[in-house]
C-alpha positions, 0 to 999 in steps of 0.5 A: 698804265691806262687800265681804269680808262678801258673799263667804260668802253671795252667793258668789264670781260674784256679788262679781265681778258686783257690782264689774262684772267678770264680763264680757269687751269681746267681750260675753261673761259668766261665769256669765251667766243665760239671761236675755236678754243685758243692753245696759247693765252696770255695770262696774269704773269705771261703766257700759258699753253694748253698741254695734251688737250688740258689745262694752261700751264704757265710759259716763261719765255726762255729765248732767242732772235734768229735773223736772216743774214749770214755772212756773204749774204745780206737778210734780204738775201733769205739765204739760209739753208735748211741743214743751217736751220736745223743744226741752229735749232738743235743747239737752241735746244740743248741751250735749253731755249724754248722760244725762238723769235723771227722778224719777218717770214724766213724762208720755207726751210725754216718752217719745215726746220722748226715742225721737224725738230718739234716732231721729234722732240719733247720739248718743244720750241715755240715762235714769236713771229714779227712782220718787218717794215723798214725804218727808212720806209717808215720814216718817208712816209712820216705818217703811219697811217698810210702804210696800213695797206702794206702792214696789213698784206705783211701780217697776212702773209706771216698768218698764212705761212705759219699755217703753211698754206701761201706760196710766196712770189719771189721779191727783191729783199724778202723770202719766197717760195711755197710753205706748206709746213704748218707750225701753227701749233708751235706759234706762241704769239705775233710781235709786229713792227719795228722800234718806231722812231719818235718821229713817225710817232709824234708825225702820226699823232699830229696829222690824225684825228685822237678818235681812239680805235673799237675792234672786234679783238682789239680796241684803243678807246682812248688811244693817241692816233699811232697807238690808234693805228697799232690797234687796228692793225694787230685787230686785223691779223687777228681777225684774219687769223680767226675767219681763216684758220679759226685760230687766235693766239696773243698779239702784241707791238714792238716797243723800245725805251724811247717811246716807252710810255714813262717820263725821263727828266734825265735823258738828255736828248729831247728826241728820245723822250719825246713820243710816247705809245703806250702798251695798256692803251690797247686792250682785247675785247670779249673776243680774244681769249688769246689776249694782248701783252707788252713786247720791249726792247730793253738794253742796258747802255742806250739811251743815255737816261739809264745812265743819268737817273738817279734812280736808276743808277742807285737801284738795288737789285736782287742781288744787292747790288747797283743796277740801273737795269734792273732798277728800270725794268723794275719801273717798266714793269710797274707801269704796265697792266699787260704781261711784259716780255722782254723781246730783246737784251743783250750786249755784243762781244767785239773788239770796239764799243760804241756806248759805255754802261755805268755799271760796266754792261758795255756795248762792246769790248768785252769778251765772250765770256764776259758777254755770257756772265752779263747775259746771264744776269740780265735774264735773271733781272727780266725774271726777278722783274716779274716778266713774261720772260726775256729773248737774248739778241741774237742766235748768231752774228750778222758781218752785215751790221754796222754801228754808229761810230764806225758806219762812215769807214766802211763800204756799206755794200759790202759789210756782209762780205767781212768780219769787222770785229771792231763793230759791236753790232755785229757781236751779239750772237751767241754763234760766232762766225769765224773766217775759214783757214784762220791763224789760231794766234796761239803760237802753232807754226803749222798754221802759218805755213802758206804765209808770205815770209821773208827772212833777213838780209843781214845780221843784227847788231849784238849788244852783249846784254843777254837780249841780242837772242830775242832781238833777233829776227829770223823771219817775219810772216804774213797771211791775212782772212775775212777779219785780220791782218795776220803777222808773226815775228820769228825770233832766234830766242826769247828764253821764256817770255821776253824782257819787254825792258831790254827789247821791243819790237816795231812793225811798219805797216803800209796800205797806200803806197805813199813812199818812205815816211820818218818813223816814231819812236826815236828809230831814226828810219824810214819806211813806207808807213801808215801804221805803226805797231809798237810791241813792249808788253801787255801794258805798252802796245798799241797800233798808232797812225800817221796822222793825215789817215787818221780817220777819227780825226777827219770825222770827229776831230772838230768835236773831239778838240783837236789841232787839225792842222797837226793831222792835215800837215804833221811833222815827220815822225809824227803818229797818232793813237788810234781811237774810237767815239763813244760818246759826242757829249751831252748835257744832262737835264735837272742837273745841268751837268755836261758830259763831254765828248768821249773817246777810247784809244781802241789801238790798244793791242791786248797780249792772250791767247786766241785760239777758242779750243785753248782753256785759255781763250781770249776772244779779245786777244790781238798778241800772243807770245809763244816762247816754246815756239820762239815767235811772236804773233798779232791780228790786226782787224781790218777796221783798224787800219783803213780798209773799207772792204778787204774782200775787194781789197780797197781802203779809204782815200786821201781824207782830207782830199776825197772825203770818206765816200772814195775807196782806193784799191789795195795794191798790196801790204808793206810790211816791215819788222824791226827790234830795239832797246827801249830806253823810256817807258813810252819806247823811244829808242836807245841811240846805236853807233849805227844808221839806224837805232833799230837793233834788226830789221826784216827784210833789211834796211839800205842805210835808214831806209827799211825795205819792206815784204810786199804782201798781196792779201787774196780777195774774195767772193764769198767768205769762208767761214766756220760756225762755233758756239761762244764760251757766252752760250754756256752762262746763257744755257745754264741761266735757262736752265736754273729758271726752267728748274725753278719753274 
């Protein structure tokens, strides 16, 4: 945006060396520096590399993030392994990726990982390195400027490792060792930093002096103070670079929606449009042939002004459809002189979801293949958009992550420990990581075979209507791993899939031992209940919870506008839906408009199958009917019901006495199943000249009082887990593909 303002004082060579035009396809440069030629460049439309000692040829970036973590294992952890990186690359790779992205140096393995699988193949995979520095940090600090001395020491450290040529003391929280691997020639470029909060920004630029910044490879003539201090900070790592390893390579900053350099009347939060750093403020010199671009994280969901903006919203894209991603990066890309790479997109597949889109690319419950046909699209809009290319967000999924409306329900030391499905932060991989030993949920009798199980104690009560088969139940089992509570409901017939008008089944669930407790549903018993699982067909089954453990109401209750005396005292009987926050209101500016508090009955349990080797994979699957096998079959995720960490098999306290912060232990699971005729569709029970109204109950009932298999779920210290692709990695590797066609 500020390209005529560099002209008087970078100059007129170094405007053209910022815009990638300053070299010819023969390799040649105007105005270049005796520095030795660069192998990659930035050029008019993105990056070009220098092929077998020739020309430029143009490089669309076709990429992914590789992070650090691993389940059991939180990303300070660096843990890993060497066989794990090449096997990651090697799928890359048939994904038809050609940039892999890194946040921060990664251990010695990967360095030798990525110089052994360029070795060995045609197509290289190049690197986008970054240096991390925490948000917390910066955040403390306030002012940048004063950690300069750190982010400096960080750049040199990536510069150094990529050239194989430091050893790494051991520090808490960061990789270490000896790199001895140079990949330099595979290092397409430095993204540093972080998405800089707005605070820091607008912090930075008020305590510092507007002097601008005039570098030997980098300047920010008329830049803000942070720009300033970006400027002066990638000119050093690109000066250390070039008077070490006589080496440069394009530079750029990391940079967000929220500080994007644009103005958005219709973002409703004034912190999200409140700073402001402009890529075009920071240009290369005569010096650096390598030259400088625009690095952005763009996803379609956050912050709300993508949905609020008209002109966004009624963006016709190159399909010719709606697309309010589109339609800002079409914005975006107008605004910028530099090449502009779009350094992260994507959209998790989870179970929960934490922010909607207008056009349905929603944080989360969507499933892998809806995640893969959405992934494919957004690319094919960064490309449409004119950019330097685009980096999905992830390679794999991080158990460690957590997300906004679901942080204040788990132990934040030991995430990384468990598979909270609920979390769309955790979801964004294209690799899924999926608990070892787990039940497919797609009716296989074999995998429930070490399950705990009970049988009944009595016989049914028969109606004679042609349901008393699948009303009755011969066993019910349960097993649990990393990510659900397993149960599977054994009928003595079903004949195909069940009457859902004659039978619906109920599980009673409890984690806190708190005695018996009236359940809903008309059922006329007792059972030690804090979550009630009522089965009556894909349109009618739901996980509900007692109401004083009802997290949701406790945290967001008061906003949402509930009756909080209902959850502190409820009445006997009384359940609850479960719900999730995805939005806590909001007023939209020019409009005026109010946009209210919004939540989603996440307990809502879907019917499918979940087995990822069927043809008829679900990921999103909670229920499966099998009547060949004559079960019925349900994973619960931990999140659903209180568990804050099931490695160590502890849950959430009382709410309303303790708060969120106490975890109590997990003595063990009561579990009770029964069946009944539904005599309404929202499955109040039809009354029986019996003490109860439940047609069977496992492991039996005294009077109205259901007994209860009592299920000790196993802990562990590391979780077991299989690698697989997702059904998303697919759509992604085919839309690579069609663009590296293309090119």
């Amino acid at each position: 945006m500020r390209r005529r303002r560099f002209l008087g004082r970078v100059g007129v060579a170094g405007a053209v060396g910022t815009a990638g035009c300053g070299f010819r396809g023969d390799g040649s440069r105007e105005g270049a520096s005796d520095a030795a030629e660069p192998r990659f460049r930035v050029g008019d439309d993105g990056f070009a590399v220098a092929v077998d000692g020739g020309g430029f040829e143009p490089l669309s970036v076709r990429g992914v993030n590789l992070g650090m973590a691993k389940p059991g294992r939180f990303p300070g952890e660096a843990a890993i392994t060497r066989a794990e990186y090449d096997r990651w690359l090697e799928l890359m790779g048939e994904l038809n990726v050609n940039v892999v992205r890194v946040y921060t140096v990664h251990p010695p393995a990967f360095y030798r990982a990525l110089a052994a699988y360029n070795r060995s193949h045609a197509d290289p995979i190049y690197l986008l390195h970054g240096n991390w520095i925490g948000e917390e940090t910066l955040r403390e600090a306030g002012d940048a400027t004063t950690l300069s001395a750190p982010f400096d020491r960080s750049m040199r450290q990536v510069v150094d490792a990529v050239h194989g040529a430091t050893t790494i003391a051991p520090e808490p929280g960061y990789a270490s060792g000896t790199y001895d691997a140079d990949v330099s020639d595979a290092v397409l470029g430095y993204v540093a930093g972080i998405e800089w909060p707005p605070a820091v920004v607008r912090e930075t630029d008020r305590v510092n002096e507007a002097s601008g910044y005039d570098g030997e490879y980098l300047a920010a003539p008329d830049g803000s103070p942070f720009e300033a201090w970006l400027a002066a900070r990638l000119d050093a790592a690109v000066a250390y670079e070039a008077r070490e390893y006589d080496a440069q390579r394009p530079a750029a900053f990391t940079n967000w929606v929220t500080t994007d350099p644009l103005e958005h009347p219709y973002e409703p939060f004034p912190n999200e449009d409140a700073a402001s750093v402009d890529p075009d403020a920071v240009a290369a010199t005569d010096a650096y042939d390598a030259g400088t671009f625009a690095a952005y994280h763009v996803y379609p969901y956050y912050p709300p002004l993508l949905n609020e903006t008209p002109e966004y919203v009624d963006y016709v894209d190159h399909r010719g459809e709606p697309n309010s991603y589109a339609g800002y990066l079409n914005d975006l890309v107008g605004a910028t002189d530099h090449p502009l790479l779009v350094a992260e997109f994507g959209v998790p597949a989870s179970r929960g979801i934490a922010q909607r889109d207008v056009h349905g690319r929603d944080q989360g419950r969507l499933t892998e293949t809806e995640q893969g046909e959405i992934l494919a699209a957004m690319y094919a809009d960064v490309r449409e958009a004119g950019t330097a290319g685009g980096i999905a967000f992830s390679w794999h999924d991080e158990w460690f992550k957590r997300t906004w409306n679901l942080a204040p329900f788990s132990d934040p030391n030991r995430r990384p420990f468990w598979s909270n499905v609920q979390t769309p932060e955790q979801g964004f991989g294209l690799l899924a990581f999926d608990p070892a030993n787990a039940v497919p949920l797609d009716g296989s009798p074999e995998a429930w075979a070490d399950a705990t199980a009970a049988t009944p104690e009595r016989d049914p009560v028969r109606l004679g209507d042609g349901a008393d088969a699948a009303r009755e139940l011969t066993a019910v089992r349960v097993a649990s791993d990393a990510a659900y509570l397993n149960v599977r409901l054994e009928l003595a017939g079903l004949a195909g899939e069940p009457d859902w008008d004659a039978t619906n089944y109920l599980l009673a669930i409890g984690t806190t031992g708190s005695g018996a407790r009236a359940l809903p549903y008309g059922a006329a018993a007792t059972a030690p209940a804090d979550f009630v699982v009522r089965l009556g067909g894909p349109d009618a089954s739901r996980v509900t919870v007692y109401p004083r453990y009802d997290a949701f109401a406790y945290e967001y209750g008061a906003e949402a506008g509930l009756d909080l005396d209902r959850y502190r005292n409820p009445d006997p009987g009384d359940y609850t839906p479960l719900r999730l926050v995805i939005n806590r209101g909001y007023t939209v500016p020019v409009t005026g408009e109010r946009v209210p508090f919004e939540s989603v009955e996440t307990g809502r349990l879907r019917y499918g199958n979940g087995n990822p080797e069927s043809p008829a994979y679900d990921s999103l699957a909670d229920v499966h009917v099998a009547p060949s096998s004559d079960a019925i079959e349900l994973r619960l995720p931990w999140g659903l019901l209180n568990v804050a960490d099931p490695s160590r098999r502890r849950r959430l306290g009382d709410l309303w006495i303790d708060g969120l912060d106490t975890y109590e232990p997990i003595e063990s699971i009561d579990v009770a199943a029964a069946s009944y005729v539904p005599a309404a569709a929202d499955g109040t029970a039809r009354p029986l000249d019996a003490p109860t109204n439940l047609t069977h109950a496992v492991p039996g009932a005294d009077g109205d009082a259901l007994r209860s298999l009592a299920f000790v779920p196993p802990t562990w210290d590391r979780p077991a887990y299989t690698e697989r692709l997702k059904e998303s990695a697919d759509a992604v590797a085919e839309v690579f593909d069609r663009y590296a066609q293309g090119e």
